[in-house]
C-alpha positions as CSV (number, residue, x, y, z in Angstrom):
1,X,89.2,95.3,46.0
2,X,92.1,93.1,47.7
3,X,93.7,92.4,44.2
4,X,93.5,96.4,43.3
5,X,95.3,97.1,46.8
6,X,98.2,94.1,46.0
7,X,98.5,96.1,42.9
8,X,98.9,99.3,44.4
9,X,101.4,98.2,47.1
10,X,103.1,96.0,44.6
11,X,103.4,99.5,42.5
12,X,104.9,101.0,45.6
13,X,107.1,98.6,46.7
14,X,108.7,98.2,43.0
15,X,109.2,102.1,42.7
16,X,110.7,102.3,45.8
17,X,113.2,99.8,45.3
18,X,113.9,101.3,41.5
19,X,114.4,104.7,43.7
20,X,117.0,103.0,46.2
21,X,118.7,101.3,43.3
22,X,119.5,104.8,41.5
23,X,120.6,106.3,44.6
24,X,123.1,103.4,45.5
25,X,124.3,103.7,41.6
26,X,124.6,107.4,42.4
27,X,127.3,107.0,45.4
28,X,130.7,108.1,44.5
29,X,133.3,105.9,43.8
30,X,136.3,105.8,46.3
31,X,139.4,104.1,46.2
32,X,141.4,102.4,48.7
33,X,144.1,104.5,49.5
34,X,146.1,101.8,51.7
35,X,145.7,99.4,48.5
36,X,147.7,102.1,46.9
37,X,150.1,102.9,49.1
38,X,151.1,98.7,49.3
39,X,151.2,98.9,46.0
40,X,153.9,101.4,45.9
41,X,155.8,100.0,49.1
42,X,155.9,96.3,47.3
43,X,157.4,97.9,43.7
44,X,159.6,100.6,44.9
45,X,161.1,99.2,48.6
46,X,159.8,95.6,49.6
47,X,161.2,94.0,46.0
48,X,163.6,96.5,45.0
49,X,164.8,96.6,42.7
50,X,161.9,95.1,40.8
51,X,163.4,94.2,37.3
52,X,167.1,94.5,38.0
53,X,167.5,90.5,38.4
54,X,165.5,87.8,37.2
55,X,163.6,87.4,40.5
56,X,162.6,90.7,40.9
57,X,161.5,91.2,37.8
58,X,159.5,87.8,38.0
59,X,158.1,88.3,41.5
60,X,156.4,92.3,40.0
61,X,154.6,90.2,37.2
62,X,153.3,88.3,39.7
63,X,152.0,90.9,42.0
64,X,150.6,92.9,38.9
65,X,148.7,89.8,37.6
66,X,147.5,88.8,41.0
67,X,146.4,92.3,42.1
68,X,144.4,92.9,38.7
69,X,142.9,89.2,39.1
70,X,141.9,89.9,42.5
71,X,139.4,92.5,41.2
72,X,137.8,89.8,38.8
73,X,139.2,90.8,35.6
74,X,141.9,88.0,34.6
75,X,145.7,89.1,34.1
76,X,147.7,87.3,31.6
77,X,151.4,87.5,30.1
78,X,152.0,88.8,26.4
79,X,155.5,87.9,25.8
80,X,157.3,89.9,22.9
81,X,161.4,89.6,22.1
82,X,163.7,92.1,21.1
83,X,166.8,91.6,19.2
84,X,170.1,93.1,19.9
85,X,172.2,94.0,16.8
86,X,175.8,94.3,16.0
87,X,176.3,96.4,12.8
88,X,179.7,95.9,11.3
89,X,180.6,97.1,7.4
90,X,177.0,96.4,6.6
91,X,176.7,93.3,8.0
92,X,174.4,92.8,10.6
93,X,175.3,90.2,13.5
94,X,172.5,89.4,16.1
95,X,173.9,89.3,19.1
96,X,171.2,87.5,21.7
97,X,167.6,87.8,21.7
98,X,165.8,89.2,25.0
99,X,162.1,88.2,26.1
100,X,160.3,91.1,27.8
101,X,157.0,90.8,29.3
102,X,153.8,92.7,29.1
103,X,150.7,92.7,31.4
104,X,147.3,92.6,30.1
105,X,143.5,92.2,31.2
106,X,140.2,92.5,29.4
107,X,136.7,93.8,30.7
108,X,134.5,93.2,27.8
109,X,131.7,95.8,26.7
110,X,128.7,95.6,24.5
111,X,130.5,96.7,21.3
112,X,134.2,95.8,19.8
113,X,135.3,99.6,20.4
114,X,138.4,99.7,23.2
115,X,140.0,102.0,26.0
116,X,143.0,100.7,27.0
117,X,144.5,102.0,29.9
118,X,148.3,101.9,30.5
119,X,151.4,101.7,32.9
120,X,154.8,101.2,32.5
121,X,156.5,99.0,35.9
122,X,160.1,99.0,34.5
123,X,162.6,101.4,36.8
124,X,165.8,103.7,35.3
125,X,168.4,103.1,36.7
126,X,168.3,99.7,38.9
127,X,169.0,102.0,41.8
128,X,166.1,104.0,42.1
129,X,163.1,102.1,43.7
130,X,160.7,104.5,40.9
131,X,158.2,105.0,44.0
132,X,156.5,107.9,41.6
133,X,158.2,106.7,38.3
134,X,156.7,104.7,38.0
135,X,154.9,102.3,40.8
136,X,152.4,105.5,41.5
137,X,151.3,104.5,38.3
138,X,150.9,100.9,38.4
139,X,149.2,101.6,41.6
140,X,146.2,103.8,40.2
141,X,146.1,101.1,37.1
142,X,145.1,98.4,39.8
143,X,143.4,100.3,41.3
144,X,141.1,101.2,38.5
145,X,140.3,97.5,37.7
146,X,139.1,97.4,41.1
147,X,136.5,100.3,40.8
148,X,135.6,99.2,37.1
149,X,135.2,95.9,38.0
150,X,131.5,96.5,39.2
151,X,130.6,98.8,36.3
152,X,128.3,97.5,34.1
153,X,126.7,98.2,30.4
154,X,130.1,99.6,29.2
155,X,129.9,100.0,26.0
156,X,133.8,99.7,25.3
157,X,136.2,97.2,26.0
158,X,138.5,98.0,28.9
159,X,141.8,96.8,28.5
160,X,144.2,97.4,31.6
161,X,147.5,96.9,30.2
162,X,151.2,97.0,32.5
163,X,153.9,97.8,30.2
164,X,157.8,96.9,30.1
165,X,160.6,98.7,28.4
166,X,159.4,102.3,28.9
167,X,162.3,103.3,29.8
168,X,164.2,102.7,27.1
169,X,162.1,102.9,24.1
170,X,158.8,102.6,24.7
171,X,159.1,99.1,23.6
172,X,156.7,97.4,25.1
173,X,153.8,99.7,24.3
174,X,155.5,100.1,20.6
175,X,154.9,96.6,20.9
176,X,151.2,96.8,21.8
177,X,150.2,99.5,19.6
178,X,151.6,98.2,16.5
179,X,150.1,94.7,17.3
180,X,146.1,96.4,18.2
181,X,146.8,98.3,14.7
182,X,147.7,95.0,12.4
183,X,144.5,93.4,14.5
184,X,142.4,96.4,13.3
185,X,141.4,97.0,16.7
186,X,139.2,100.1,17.2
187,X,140.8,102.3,19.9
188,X,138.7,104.8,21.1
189,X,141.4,106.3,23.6
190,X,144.4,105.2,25.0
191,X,144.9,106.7,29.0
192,X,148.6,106.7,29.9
193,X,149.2,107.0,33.8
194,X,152.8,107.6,34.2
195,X,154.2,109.5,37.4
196,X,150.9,110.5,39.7
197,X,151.9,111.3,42.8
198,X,154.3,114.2,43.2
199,X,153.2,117.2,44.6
200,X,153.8,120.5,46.0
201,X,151.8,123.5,47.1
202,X,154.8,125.5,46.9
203,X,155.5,128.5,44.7
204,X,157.9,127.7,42.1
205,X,157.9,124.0,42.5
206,X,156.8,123.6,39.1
207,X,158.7,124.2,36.1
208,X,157.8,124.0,32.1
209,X,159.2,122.9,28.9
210,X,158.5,125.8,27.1
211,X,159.2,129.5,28.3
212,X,155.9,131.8,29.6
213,X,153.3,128.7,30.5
214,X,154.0,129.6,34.2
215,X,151.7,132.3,33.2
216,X,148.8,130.5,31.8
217,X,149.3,127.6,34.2
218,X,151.3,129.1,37.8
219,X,154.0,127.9,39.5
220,X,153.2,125.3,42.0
221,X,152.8,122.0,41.2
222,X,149.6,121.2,42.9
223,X,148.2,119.7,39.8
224,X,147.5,116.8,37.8
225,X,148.6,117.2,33.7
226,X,147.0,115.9,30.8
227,X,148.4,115.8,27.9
228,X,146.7,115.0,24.5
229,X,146.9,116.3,20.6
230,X,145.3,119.6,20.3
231,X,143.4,118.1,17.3
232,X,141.9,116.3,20.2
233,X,140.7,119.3,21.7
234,X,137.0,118.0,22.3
235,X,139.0,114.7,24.3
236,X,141.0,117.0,26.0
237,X,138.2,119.6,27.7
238,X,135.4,116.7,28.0
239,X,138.1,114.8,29.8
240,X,138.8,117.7,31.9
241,X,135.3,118.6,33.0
242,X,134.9,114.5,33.6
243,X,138.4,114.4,35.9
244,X,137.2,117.9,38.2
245,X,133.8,117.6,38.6
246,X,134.7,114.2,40.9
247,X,137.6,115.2,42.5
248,X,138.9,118.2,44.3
249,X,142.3,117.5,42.7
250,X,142.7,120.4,39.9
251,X,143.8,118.8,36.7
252,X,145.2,120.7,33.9
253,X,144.7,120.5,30.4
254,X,147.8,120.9,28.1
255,X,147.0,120.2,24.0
256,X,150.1,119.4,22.4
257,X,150.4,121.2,19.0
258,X,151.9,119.2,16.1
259,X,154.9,121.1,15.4
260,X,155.8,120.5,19.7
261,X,155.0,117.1,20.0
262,X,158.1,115.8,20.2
263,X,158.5,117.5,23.9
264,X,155.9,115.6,24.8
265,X,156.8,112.2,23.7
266,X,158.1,110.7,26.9
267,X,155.9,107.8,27.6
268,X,153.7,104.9,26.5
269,X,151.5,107.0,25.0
270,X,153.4,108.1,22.4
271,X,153.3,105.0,20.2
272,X,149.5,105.0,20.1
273,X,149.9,108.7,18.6
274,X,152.2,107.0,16.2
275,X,149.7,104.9,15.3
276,X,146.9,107.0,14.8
277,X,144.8,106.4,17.8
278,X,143.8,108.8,20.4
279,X,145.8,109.2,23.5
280,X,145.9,111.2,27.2
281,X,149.2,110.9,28.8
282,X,148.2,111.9,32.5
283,X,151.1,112.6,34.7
284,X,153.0,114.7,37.5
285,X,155.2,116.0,34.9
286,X,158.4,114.3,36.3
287,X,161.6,116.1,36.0
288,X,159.7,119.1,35.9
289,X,158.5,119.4,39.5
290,X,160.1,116.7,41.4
291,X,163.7,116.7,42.3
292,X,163.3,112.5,43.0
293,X,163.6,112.2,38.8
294,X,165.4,108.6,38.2
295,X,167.3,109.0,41.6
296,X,168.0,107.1,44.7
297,X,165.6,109.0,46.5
298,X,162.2,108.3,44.6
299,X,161.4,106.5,47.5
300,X,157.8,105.7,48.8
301,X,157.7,108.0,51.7
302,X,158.2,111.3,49.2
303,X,154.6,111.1,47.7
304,X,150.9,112.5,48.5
305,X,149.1,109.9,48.8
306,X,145.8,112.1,49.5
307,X,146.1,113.7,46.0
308,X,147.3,110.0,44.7
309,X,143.6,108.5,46.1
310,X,141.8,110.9,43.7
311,X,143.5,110.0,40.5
312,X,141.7,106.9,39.9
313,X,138.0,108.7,41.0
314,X,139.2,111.3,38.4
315,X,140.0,108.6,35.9
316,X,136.7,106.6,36.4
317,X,134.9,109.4,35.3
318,X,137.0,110.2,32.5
319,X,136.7,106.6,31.2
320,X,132.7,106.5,31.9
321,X,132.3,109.9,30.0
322,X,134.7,108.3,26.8
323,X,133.1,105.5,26.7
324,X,129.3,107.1,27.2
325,X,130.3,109.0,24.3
326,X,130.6,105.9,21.2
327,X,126.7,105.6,22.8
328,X,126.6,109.1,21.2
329,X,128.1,108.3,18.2
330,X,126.2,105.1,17.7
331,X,122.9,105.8,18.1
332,X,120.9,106.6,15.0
């Protein structure tokens, strides 16, 4: 009888603890909103401006790497070089070669399939600190390795990836997209963050690139965009639902239609569409709501940093639902 009652509390004790571990897994993420705003302050005011000299530049890879690291996933340089080209009568004359600098870091998942996730820290001009444009982004990438770092039986690769040269070419993510191609790496999704945290509840504050979406869409720019193929439809919406149902921030859904692509190519997640992969390009929409576009004044004190705090609990559950979904398209 004392071996059957062991057996029964035993049973009791292991089903409660199964029960408390489900519940803890079930908490919501959160994410550290001061982390964020330090973020921002170091890249856009404490070592401004942050790739204007060699300094700078070298004292924002070295925040980015030891920010990511600090979360447990390990930050490392990719160095790639550009070549600067004097044409003359058909004669081409190479001028000086320039090393740029990528970020990178890995969280490995049970299968070779990837989600990279990227952010551009290069500023336009060297006077604006680029609070918004584009350390807001930079911020929610850290950020994110910090919430991921604990998730576990991922079935993708995460790769958190800190990109140079946006500004003027999308180099360094021309770079990176070209180079996971020739490597036959299988990206699932690529997640842009670029601009995240301009807002405004006013009417009219947001404008768009093509006439009549204030209809569809309204006119204040309380939202968060995405923007992906509309031959990604399914990404799009499943996305969507993923981003709202964890945060009260309202995100909006734009599908990018084939022939009107090319108004939508202004960031690193354009080259991945050149490539073939799948790609989300989440963003304030710059220029078209904020008046701190590539000026003086995109300074850290302009943005919400409420509405920033939700981006990357959006995000997490975006990336969770993606990768969930190569489980899907595994299984027998």
């Amino acid at each position: 009888m004392p071996e059957r009652t062991n057996s029964v509390h035993l049973f009791w004790v292991l089903t409660a603890l199964f029960v408390l571990a489900g519940l803890l897994q079930a908490e919501p993420v959160t994410a550290d909103k001061e982390r964020i705003i330090q973020t921002v302050r170091f890249l856009s005011e404490e070592n401004f401006p942050r790739v204007a000299t060699p300094a700078n530049k070298r004292n924002t890879i070295d925040f980015i790497i030891k920010t990511i690291t600090a979360a447990g996933i390990e930050a490392t340089r990719d160095e790639f070089m550009l070549k600067q080209i004097l044409g003359d009568d058909g004669v081409a004359i190479e001028l000086q070669r320039i090393t740029y600098t990528n970020i990178h870091a890995l969280k490995k998942g049970k299968t070779n399939k990837r989600i990279v996730i990227g952010a551009h820290f290069d500023i336009l001009p060297d006077y604006s600190p680029g609070a918004d444009d584009n350390a807001s982004g930079v911020a929610v990438l850290i950020e994110l390795a910090h919430i991921l770092k604990t998730a576990a039986d991922l079935n993708c690769d995460i790769e958190f990836v800190a990109y140079d040269m946006e500004e003027v070419g999308l180099w360094g993510s021309r770079y990176h997209a070209r180079k996971l191609k020739n490597q036959g790496v299988d990206v699932v999704c690529m997640l842009c963050l670029d601009m995240l945290g301009y807002y405004s509840d006013a009417e009219n504050s947001q404008r768009y690139p093509i006439a009549g979406m204030s209809l569809l869409y309204g006119t204040k720019g309380d939202f968060l965009a995405m923007i992906g193929r509309a031959e990604d439809g399914k990404l799009l919406a499943d996305a969507q639902r993923a981003f709202q149902e964890a945060t009260p921030l309202r995100i909006q859904a734009f599908p990018a239609p084939q022939a009107a692509e090319l108004l939508f190519v202004r960031s690193d997640h354009a080259p991945f569409w050149w490539e073939g992969y799948p790609a989300l390009f989440f963003t304030d929409t710059a220029d078209f709501r904020s008046s701190h576009y590539h000026k003086a004044t995109d300074t850290w004190d302009t943005l919400d940093y409420d509405r920033l705090a939700q981006v990357p609990v959006g995000l997490y559950h975006v990336i969770l639902a993606i990768d969930a979904a190569q489980a899907d398209i595994e299984a027998p």
